[in-house]
matplotlib code that plots the C-alpha trace (Angstrom):
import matplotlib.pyplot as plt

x = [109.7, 110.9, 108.0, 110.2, 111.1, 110.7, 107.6, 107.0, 103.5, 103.2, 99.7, 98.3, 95.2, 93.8, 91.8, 94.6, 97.3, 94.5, 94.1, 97.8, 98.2, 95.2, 96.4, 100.2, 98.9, 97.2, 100.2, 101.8, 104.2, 104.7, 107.3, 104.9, 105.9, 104.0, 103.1, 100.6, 100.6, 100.7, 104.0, 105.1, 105.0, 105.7, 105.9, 109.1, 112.1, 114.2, 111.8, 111.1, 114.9, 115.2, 112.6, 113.9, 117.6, 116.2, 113.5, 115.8, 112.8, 113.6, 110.8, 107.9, 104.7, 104.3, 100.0, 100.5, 98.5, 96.5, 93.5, 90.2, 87.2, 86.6, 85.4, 88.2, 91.0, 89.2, 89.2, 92.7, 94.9, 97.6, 97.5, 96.8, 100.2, 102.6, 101.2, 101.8, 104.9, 106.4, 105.4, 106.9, 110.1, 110.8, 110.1, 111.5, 114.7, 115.0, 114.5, 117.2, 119.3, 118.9, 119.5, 115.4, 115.4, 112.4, 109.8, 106.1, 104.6, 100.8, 99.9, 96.4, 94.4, 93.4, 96.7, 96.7, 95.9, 92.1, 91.4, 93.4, 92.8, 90.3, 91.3, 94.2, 97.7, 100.7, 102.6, 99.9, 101.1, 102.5, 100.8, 98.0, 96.6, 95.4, 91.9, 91.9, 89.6, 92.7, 95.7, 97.6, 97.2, 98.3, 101.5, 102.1, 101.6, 103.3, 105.9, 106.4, 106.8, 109.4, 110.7, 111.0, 112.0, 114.6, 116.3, 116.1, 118.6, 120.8, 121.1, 119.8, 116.8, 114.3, 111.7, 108.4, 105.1, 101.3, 98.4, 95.6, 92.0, 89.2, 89.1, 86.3, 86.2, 85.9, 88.0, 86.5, 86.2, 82.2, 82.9, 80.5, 82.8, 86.3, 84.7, 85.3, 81.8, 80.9, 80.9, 79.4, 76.5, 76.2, 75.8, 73.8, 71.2, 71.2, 70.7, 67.9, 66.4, 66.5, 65.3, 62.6, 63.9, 61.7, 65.1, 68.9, 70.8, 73.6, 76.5, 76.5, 74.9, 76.0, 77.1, 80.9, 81.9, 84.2, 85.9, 86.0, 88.5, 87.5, 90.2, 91.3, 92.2, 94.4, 96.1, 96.3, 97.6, 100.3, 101.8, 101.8, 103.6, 106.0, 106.7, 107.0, 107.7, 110.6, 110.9, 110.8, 107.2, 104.6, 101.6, 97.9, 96.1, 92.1, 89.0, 88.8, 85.1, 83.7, 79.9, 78.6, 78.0, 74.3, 74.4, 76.2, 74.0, 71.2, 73.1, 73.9, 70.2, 69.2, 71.3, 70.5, 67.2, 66.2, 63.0, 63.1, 64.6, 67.5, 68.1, 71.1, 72.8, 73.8, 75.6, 78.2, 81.5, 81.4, 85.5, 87.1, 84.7, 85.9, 88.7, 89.4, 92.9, 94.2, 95.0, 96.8, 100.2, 99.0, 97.0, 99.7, 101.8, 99.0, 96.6, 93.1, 90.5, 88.1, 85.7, 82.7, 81.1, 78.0, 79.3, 82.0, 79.7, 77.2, 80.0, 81.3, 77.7, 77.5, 80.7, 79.7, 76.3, 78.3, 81.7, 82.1, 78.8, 79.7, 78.4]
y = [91.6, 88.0, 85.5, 83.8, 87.3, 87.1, 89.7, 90.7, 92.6, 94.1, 94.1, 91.0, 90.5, 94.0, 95.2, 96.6, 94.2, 91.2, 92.4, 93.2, 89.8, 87.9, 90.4, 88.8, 85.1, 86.3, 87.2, 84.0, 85.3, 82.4, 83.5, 86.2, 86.1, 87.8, 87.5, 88.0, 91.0, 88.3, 86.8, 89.7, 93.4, 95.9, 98.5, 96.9, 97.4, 94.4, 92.4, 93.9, 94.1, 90.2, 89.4, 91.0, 89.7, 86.0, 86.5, 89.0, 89.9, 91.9, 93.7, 95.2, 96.5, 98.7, 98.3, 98.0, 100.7, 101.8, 103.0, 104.1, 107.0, 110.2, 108.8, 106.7, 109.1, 111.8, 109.2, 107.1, 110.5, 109.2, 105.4, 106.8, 108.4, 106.1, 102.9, 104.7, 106.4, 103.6, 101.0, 103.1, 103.9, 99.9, 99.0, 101.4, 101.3, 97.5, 97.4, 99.6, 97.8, 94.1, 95.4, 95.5, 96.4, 98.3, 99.3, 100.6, 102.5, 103.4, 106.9, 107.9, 111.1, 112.4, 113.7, 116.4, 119.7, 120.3, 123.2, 122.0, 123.1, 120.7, 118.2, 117.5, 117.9, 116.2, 119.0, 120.2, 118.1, 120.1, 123.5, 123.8, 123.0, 119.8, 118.1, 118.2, 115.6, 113.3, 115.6, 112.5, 109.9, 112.5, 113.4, 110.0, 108.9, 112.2, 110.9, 108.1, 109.7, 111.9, 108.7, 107.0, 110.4, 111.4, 107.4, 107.9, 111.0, 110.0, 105.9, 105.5, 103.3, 102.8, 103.3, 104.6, 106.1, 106.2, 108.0, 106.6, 107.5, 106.8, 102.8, 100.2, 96.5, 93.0, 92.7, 95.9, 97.0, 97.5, 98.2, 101.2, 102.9, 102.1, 102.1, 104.9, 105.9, 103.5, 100.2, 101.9, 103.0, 99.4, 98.0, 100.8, 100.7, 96.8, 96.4, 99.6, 96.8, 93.8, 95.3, 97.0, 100.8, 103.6, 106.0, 105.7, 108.5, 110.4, 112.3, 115.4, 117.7, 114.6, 117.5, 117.0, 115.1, 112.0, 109.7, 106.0, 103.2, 99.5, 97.9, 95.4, 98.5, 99.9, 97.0, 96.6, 100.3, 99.0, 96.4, 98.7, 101.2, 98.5, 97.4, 100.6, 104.1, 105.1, 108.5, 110.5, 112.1, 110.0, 109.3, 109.9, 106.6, 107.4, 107.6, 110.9, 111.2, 112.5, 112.6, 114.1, 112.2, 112.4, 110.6, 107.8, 107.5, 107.1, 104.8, 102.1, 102.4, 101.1, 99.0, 97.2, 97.6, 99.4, 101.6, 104.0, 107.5, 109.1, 111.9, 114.1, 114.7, 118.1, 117.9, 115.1, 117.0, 116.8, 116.7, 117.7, 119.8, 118.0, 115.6, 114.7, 113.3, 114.9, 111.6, 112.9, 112.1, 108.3, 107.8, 109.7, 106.6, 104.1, 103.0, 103.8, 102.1, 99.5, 99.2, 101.4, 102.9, 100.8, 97.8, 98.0, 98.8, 95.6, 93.2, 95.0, 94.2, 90.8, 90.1, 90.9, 89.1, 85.6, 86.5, 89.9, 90.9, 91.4, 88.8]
z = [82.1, 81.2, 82.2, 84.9, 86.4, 90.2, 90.9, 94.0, 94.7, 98.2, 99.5, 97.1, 99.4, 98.8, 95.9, 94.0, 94.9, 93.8, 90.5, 89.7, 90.6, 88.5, 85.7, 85.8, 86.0, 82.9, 80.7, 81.7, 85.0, 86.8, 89.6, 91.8, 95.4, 97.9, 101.7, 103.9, 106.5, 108.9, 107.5, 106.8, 108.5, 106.1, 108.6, 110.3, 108.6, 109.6, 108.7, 105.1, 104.7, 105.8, 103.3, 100.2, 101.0, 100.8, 97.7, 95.6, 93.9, 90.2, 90.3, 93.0, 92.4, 95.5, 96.3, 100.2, 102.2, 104.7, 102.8, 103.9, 103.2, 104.8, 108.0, 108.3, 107.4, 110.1, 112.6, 112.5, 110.7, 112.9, 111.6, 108.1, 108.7, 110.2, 108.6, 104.8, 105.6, 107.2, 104.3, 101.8, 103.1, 104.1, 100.9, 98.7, 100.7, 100.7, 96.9, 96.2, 98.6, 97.1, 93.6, 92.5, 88.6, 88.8, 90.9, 90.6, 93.4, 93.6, 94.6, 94.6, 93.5, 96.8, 97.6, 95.1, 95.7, 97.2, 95.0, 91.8, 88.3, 86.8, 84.9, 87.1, 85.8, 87.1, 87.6, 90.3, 92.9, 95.7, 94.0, 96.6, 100.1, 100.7, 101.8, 105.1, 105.4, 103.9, 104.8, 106.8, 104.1, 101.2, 103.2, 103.2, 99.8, 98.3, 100.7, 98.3, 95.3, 96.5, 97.6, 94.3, 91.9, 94.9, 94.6, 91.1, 90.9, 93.8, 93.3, 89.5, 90.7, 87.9, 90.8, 88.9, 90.5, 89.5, 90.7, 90.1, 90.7, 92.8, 92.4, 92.8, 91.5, 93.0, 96.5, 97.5, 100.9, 101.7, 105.4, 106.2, 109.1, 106.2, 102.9, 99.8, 98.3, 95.9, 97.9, 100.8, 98.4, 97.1, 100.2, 101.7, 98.2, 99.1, 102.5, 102.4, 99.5, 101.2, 104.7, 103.2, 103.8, 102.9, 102.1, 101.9, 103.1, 101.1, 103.1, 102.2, 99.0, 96.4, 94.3, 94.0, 91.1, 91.0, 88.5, 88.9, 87.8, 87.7, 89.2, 86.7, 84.2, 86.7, 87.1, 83.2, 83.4, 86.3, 83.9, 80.6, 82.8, 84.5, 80.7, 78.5, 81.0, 82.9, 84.5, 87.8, 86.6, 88.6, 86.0, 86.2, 85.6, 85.2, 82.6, 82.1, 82.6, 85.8, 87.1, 90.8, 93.8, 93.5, 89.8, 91.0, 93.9, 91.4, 89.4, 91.7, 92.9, 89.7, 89.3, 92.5, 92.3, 95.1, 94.7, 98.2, 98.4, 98.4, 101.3, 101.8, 105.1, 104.9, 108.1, 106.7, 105.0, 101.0, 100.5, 97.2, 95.3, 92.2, 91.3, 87.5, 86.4, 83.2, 81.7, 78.4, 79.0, 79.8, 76.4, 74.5, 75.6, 74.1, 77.2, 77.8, 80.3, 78.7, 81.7, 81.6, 85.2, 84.8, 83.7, 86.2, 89.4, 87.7, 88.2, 91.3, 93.0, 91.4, 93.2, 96.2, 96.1, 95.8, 97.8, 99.3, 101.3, 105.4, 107.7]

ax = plt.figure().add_subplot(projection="3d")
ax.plot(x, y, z, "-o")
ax.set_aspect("equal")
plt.show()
């Protein structure tokens, strides 16, 4: 991508969107256009098609979505649905009408198969049933990767995907009732501090094992990817390291500084036994992660101490 290349990112407020965009303004891009969901409904298709006909944009990093945890996906499956599928197909469709050059489009880790073969290949998408806990938003987002390899064979569309993995960073979302693990365990761990709580409690047996991105290397990842791959295969973009529930837990209680107990709720569902990405084909290409979990979740928590903590 030439520096004045018109760059559109599609969801710029979010976490991911943010960081694709600070990451650009970085290596000197100077023509990013993006707008608000406010100005601009990515769910309604004359209005996405009206917007790319009059910014012509070259190329689109797709980072609009409906996102959310387990309680969130249980709870609005319908919205997690519609808002995703819809988003997608505007998009996608409208960059291959108005001539886009090339286009990214972010999947995510959940949507593979619930019982996968650990680490997770590529190829296991579509192998498996999925989490039911997540089944609406994964139908959605493997929407979009069908999207982008079926516009590829049929139109030629240099339209790329990603998946990346569970993701945390500055811009997260710490709303209890919307939030993915880690920011709800930050705030939890910090609130339980600063009130003076005796225990936190932990959904579920903590015994499931996750992997965790800082944001700002995914969005490094986005831009390596934009710049040096081209093919229908979506990629996995992740660490490669993994560690359960319950470690993490313990983790961001240090690191806050919060000296109660932790308690499990047995009753709460524990999803995914385990999700790892199989991240071979991505460092065979030259990228790895520079962010480590604790240094990550350290600035993650210093961020939100000065600009992200709810009112």
């Amino acid at each position: 991508m030439k520096a004045n290349a018109k760059i559109y990112v599609a969801g710029h407020r979010g976490m991911v969107g943010s960081a694709i965009v600070r990451r650009l303004k970085e290596k000197g891009f100077t023509n990013i256009v993006y707008r608000s969901s406010k100005e601009l409904d990515l769910t309604r298709q004359a209005a996405v098609e009206a917007f790319f006909a009059e910014e012509k944009p070259e190329y689109v990093f797709l980072a609009a979505a409906k996102v959310g945890g387990i309680l969130a996906n249980n709870n609005y499956s319908a919205d997690f649905i519609y808002r995703n599928l819809m988003i997608e197909a505007n998009v996608i469709e409208a960059a291959y009408r108005s001539g886009v050059k090339k286009l990214l489009f972010l999947g995510s880790s959940c949507i593979y198969p619930k019982m996968a073969d650990q680490p997770i290949v590529e190829e296991a998408l579509l192998t498996g049933r999925l989490e039911p806990t997540n089944e609406a938003y994964a139908v959605a987002k493997i929407a979009g990767i069908e999207l982008c390899k079926f516009y590829r064979r049929q139109y030629g569309c240099d339209f790329i995907s990603a998946m990346p993995t569970n993701l945390y960073g500055t811009y997260d979302n710490f709303d209890l009732e919307t939030s993915h693990v880690l920011p709800a365990l930050i705030r939890k761990f910090h609130e339980a501090k600063t009130e003076g709580k005796s225990e936190v409690v932990l959904w579920g047996s903590g015994k499931p094992r996750r992997e965790f991105l800082y944001v700002d290397d995914l969005a490094n990842a986005c831009l390596f990817l934009m710049e040096r791959y081209s093919d229908e295969l979506h990629l996995n973009i992740g660490t490669g390291e993994d560690l359960e529930i319950g470690e993490l837990a313990r983790l961001i209680k240090d690191i806050v500084g919060y000296e109660g107990k932790i308690v499990n709720d047995m009753a709460k569902p524990d999803g995914t036994p385990r999700k790892l990405l199989d991240v071979s084909r991505l460092h065979g290409l030259g990228w790895s992660h520079q962010m480590s979990l604790t240094d990550g979740i350290k600035r993650t928590y210093e961020w939100y101490l000065n600009s992200g903590r709810e009112e």
